[in-house]
C-alpha positions as CSV (number, residue, x, y, z in Angstrom):
1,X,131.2,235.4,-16.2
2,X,134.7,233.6,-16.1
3,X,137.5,236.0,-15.3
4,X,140.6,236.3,-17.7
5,X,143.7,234.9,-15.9
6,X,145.7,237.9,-14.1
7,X,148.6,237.1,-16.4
8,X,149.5,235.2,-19.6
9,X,152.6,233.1,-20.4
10,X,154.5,233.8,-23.3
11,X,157.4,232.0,-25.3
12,X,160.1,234.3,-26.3
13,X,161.5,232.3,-29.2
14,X,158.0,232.1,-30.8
15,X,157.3,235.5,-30.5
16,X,160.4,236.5,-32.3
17,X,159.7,233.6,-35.1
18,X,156.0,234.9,-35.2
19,X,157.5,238.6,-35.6
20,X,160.5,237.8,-37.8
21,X,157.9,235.5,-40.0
22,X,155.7,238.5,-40.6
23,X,158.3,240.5,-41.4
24,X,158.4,243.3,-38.9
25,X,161.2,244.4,-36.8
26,X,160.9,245.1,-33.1
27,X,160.3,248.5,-33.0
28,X,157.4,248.0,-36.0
29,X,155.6,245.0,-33.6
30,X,156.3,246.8,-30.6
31,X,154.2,249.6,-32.1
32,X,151.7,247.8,-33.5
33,X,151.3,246.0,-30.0
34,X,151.1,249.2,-28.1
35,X,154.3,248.4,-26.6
36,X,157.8,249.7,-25.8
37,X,160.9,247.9,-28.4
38,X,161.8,247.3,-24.8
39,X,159.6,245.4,-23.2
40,X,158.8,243.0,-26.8
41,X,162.7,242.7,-26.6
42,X,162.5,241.7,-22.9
43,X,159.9,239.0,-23.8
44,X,161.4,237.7,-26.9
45,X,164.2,237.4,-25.0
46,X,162.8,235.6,-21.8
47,X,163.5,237.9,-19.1
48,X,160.0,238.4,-19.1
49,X,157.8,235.5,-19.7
50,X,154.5,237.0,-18.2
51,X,152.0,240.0,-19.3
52,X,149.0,241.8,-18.6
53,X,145.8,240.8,-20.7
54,X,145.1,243.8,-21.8
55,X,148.8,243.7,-23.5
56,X,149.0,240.2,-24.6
57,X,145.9,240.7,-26.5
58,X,147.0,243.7,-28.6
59,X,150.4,242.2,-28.9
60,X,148.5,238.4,-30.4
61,X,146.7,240.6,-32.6
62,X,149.6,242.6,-34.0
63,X,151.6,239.2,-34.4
64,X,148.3,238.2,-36.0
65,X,148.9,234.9,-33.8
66,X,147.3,232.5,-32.2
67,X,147.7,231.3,-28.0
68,X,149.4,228.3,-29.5
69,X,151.8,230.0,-31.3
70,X,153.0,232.2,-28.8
71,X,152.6,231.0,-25.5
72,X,155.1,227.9,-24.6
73,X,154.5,224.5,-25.7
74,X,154.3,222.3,-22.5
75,X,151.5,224.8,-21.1
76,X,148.3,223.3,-21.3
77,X,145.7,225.7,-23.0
78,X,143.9,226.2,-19.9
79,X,146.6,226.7,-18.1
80,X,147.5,229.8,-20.2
């Protein structure tokens, strides 16, 4: 069985488009995500561009979002 990788990469300015398209302000996504406003705000931001699995899961599902759409464009898929 393949391991998940110890930490995903994600694009700040598609997060916030993903959250700002659906509507929801931090605070609602970060709660939806299981998350701190903080720490969304720290990755939509790019001050952090890495996260847990556990946490980028719940936080792609509350986006309702695809890896492509969140995770930067010039990394390869299985790179991600």
């Amino acid at each position: 069985m393949e391991r998940p990788p110890a930490t995903y990469q994600v694009h700040g300015p598609s997060l916030r488009k993903r959250r700002m398209d659906l509507g929801l302000t931090v605070q609602e996504a970060a709660d939806k995500a299981g998350i701190s406003r903080s720490y969304l705000q720290r990755l939509e931001t790019g001050i952090r561009e890495r996260m847990g699995p556990k946490r980028y899961t719940r936080l792609r599902t509350a986006l309702n979002a695809t890896d492509d759409q969140i995770c930067p464009p010039d990394i390869p898929p299985e790179g991600r």
